[in-house]
Residue frames as qw, qx, qy, qz and C-alpha x, y, z in Angstrom:
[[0.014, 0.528, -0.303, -0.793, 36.83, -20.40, 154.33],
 [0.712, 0.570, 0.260, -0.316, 34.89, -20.51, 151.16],
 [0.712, 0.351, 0.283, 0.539, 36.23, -21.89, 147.83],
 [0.207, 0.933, 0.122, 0.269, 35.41, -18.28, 146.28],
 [0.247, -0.876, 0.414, 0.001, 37.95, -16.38, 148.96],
 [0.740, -0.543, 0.327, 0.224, 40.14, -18.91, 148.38],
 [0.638, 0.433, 0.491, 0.407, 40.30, -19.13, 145.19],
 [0.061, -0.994, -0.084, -0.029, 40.07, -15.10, 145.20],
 [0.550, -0.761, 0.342, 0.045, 42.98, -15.13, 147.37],
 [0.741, -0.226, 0.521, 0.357, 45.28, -17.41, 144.88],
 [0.366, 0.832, 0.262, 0.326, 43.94, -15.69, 141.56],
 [0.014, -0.978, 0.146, -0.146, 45.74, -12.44, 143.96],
 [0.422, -0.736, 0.473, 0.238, 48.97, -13.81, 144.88],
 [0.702, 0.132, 0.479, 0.510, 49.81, -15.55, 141.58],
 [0.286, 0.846, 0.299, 0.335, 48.92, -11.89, 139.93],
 [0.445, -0.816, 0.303, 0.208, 51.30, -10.39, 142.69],
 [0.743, -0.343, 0.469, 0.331, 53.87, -12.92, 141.77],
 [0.772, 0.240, 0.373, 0.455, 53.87, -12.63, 138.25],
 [0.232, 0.892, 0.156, 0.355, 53.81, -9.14, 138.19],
 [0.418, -0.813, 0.390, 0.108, 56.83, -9.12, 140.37],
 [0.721, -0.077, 0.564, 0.395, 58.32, -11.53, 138.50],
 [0.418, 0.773, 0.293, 0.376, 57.18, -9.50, 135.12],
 [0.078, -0.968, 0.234, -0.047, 58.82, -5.67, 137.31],
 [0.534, -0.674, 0.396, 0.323, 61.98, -7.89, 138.09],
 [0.661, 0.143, 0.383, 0.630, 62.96, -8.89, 134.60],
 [0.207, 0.918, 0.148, 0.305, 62.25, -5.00, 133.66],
 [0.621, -0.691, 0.270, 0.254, 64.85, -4.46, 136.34],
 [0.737, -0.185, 0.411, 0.504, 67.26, -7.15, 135.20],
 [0.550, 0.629, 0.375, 0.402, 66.85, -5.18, 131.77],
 [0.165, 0.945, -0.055, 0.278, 67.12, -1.98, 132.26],
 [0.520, -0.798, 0.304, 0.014, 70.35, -2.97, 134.88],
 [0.880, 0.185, 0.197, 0.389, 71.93, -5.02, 131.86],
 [0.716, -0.423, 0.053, 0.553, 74.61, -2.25, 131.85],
 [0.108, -0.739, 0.454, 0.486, 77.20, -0.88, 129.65],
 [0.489, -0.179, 0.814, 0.258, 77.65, -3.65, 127.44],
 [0.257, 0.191, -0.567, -0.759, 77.30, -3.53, 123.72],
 [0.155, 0.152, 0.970, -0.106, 75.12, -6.45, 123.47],
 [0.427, -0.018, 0.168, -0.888, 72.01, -5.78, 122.01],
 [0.575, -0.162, -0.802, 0.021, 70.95, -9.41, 122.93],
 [0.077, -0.055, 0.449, -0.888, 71.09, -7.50, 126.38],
 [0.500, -0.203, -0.192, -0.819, 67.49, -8.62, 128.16],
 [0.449, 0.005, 0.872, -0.194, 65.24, -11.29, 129.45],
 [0.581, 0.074, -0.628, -0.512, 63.20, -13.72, 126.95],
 [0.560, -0.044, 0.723, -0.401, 60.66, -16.16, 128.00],
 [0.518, 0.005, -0.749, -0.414, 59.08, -19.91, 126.13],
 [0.762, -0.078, 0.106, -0.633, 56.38, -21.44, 127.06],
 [0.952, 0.034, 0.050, -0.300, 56.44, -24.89, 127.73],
 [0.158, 0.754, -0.634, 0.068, 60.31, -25.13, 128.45],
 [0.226, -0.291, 0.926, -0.084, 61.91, -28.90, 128.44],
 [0.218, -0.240, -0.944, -0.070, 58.15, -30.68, 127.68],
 [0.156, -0.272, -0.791, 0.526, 57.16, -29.13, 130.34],
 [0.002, 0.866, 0.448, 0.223, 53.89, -26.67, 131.09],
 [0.596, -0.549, -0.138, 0.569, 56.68, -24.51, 132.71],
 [0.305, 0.951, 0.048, 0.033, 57.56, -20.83, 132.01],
 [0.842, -0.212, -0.105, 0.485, 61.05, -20.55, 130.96],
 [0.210, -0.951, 0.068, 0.217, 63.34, -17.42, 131.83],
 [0.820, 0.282, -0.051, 0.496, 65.83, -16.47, 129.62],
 [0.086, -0.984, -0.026, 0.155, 68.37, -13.52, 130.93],
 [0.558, 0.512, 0.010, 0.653, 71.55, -11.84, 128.50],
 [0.063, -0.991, -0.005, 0.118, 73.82, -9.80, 130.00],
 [0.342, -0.761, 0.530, 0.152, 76.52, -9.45, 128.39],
 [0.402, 0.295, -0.859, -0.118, 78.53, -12.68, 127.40],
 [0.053, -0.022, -0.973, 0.225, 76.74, -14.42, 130.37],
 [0.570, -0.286, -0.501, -0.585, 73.13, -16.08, 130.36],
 [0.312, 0.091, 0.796, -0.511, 70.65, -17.47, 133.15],
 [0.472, -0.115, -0.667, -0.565, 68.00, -19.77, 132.73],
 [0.366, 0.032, 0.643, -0.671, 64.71, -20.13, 135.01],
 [0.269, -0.315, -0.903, -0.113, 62.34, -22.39, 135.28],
 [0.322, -0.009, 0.471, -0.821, 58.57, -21.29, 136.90],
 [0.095, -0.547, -0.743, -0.373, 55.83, -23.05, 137.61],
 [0.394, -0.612, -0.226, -0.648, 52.56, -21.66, 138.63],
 [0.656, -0.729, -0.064, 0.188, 53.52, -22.65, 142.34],
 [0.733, -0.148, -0.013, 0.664, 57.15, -21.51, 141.73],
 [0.347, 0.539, 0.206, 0.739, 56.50, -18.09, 141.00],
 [0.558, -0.787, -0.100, -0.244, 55.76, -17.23, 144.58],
 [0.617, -0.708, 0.148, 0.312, 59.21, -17.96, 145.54],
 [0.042, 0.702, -0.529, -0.476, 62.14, -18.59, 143.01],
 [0.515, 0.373, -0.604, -0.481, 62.70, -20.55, 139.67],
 [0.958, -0.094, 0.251, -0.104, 62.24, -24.34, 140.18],
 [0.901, 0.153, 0.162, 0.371, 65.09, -24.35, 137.87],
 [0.152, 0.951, -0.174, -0.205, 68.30, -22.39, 137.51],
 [0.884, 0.191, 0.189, 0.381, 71.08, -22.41, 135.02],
 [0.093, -0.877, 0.127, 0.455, 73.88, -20.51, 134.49],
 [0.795, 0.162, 0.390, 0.435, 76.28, -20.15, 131.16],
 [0.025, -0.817, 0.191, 0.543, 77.77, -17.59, 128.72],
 [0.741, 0.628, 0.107, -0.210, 78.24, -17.58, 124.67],
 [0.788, -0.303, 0.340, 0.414, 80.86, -18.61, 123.24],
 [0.221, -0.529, 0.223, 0.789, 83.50, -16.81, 121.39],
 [0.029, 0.087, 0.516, 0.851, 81.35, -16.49, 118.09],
 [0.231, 0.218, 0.771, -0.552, 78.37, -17.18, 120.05],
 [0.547, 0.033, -0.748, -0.375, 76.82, -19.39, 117.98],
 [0.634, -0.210, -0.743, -0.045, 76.24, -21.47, 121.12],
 [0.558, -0.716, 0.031, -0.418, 75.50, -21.57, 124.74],
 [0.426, 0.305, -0.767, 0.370, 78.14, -22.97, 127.39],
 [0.700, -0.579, -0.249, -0.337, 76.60, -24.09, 130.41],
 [0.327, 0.467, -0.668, 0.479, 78.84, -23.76, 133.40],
 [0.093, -0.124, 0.750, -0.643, 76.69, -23.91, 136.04],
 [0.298, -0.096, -0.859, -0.405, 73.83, -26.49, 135.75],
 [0.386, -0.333, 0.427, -0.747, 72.71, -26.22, 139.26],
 [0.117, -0.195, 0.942, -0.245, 71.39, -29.41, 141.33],
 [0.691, 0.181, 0.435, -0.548, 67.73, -30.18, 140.04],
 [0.436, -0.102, 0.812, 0.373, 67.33, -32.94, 138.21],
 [0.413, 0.717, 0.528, -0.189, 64.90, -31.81, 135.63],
 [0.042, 0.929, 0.098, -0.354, 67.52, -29.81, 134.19],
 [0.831, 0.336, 0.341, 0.283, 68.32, -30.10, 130.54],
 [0.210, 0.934, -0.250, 0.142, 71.08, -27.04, 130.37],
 [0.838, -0.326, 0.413, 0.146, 73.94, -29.08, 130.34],
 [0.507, 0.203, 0.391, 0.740, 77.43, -29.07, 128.05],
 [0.071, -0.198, 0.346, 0.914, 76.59, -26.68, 124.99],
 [0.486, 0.646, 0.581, -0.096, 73.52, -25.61, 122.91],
 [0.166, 0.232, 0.466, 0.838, 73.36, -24.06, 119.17],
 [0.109, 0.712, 0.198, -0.664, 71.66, -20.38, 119.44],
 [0.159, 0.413, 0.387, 0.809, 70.42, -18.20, 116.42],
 [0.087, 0.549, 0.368, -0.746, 69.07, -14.78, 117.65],
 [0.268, 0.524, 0.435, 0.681, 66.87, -12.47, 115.93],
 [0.129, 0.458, -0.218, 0.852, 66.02, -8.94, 117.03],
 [0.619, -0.318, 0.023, -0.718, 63.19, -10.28, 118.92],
 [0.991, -0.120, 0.021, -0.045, 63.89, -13.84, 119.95],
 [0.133, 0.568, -0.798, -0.150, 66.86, -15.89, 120.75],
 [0.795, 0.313, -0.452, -0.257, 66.76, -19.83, 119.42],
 [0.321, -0.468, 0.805, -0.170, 68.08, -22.75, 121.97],
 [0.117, -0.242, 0.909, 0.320, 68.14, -25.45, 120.42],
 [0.095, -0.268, -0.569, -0.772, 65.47, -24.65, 118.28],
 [0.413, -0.376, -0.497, 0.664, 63.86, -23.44, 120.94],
 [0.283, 0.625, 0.124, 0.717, 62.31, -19.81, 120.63],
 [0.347, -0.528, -0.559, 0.537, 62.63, -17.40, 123.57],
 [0.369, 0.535, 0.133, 0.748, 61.30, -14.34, 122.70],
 [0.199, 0.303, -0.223, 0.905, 62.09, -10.76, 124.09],
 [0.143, -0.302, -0.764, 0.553, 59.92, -9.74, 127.29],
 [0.102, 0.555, 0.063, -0.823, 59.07, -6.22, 125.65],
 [0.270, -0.027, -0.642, -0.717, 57.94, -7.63, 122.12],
 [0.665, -0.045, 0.099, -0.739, 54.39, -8.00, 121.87],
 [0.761, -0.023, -0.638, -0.115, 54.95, -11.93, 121.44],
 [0.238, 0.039, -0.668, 0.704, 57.01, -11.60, 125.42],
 [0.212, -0.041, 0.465, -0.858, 53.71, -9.72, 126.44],
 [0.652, -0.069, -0.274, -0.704, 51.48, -11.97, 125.21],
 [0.712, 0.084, -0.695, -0.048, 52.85, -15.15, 126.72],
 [0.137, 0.003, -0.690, 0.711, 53.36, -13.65, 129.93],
 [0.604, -0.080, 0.072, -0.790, 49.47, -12.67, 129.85],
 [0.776, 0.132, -0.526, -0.322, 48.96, -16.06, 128.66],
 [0.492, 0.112, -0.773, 0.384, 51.18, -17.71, 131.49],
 [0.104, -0.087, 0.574, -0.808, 49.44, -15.42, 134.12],
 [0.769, -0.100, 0.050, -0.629, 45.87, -16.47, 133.23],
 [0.650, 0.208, -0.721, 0.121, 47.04, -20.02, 133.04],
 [0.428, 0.011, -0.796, 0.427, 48.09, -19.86, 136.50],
 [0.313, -0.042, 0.244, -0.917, 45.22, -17.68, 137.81],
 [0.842, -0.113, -0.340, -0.404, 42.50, -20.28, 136.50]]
């Protein structure tokens, strides 16, 4: 098999992946309920922990997930997941469920500040999927992993 087709051939399934990965947080959004929240969404940072990793924020509600992707992990599921949920002025982030990789700095509590477009983890910005920063970084992440 030639580079070219192969290379062809990964360029199309990382463009598959993130655009499945780009239709399922439109999902997770538009399935974020009933719930006053207008934190309600997913948010993504670039370079999450250190790392060159894309990170995945999702709000529903009082409770939060956090993904990890790399550019091979986005063909299957996060490299990292976290679960947690704001606390009662939610100021902060409670991690409850930390899950079993070690790479994974969502642990205890974190100080949050939101704005209408971003939310702050320890200083930290994730912003919204649907703001034109959210759709530039995911372009940005998908040529990234397409080169």
């Amino acid at each position: 098999m030639s580079i070219t087709r192969t290379t062809r051939r990964t360029r199309t399934k990382i463009a598959v992946s993130i655009g499945a990965l780009a239709a399922g947080s439109l999902i997770l959004t538009a399935c974020s309920g009933s719930s006053d929240s207008k934190r309600d969404g997913t948010y993504y940072v670039k370079d999450v922990n250190g790392t060159s990793d894309l990170g995945q924020l999702v709000v529903k509600g009082n409770s939060v997930s956090h993904h990890e992707y790399s550019c091979d992990g986005v063909y299957e599921k996060p490299g990292v997941t976290s679960t947690g949920e704001f606390n009662k002025d939610q100021s902060q982030i409670i991690w409850t469920v930390a899950g079993d990789d070690s790479r994974n700095k969502r642990t205890g509590s974190e100080p949050i500040s939101t704005s209408e477009t971003s939310i702050s983890i320890s200083g930290s910005a994730y912003v919204r999927d649907d703001s034109a920063a959210g759709k530039a970084l995911l372009d940005g992440f998908k040529t990234k992993c397409g080169k």
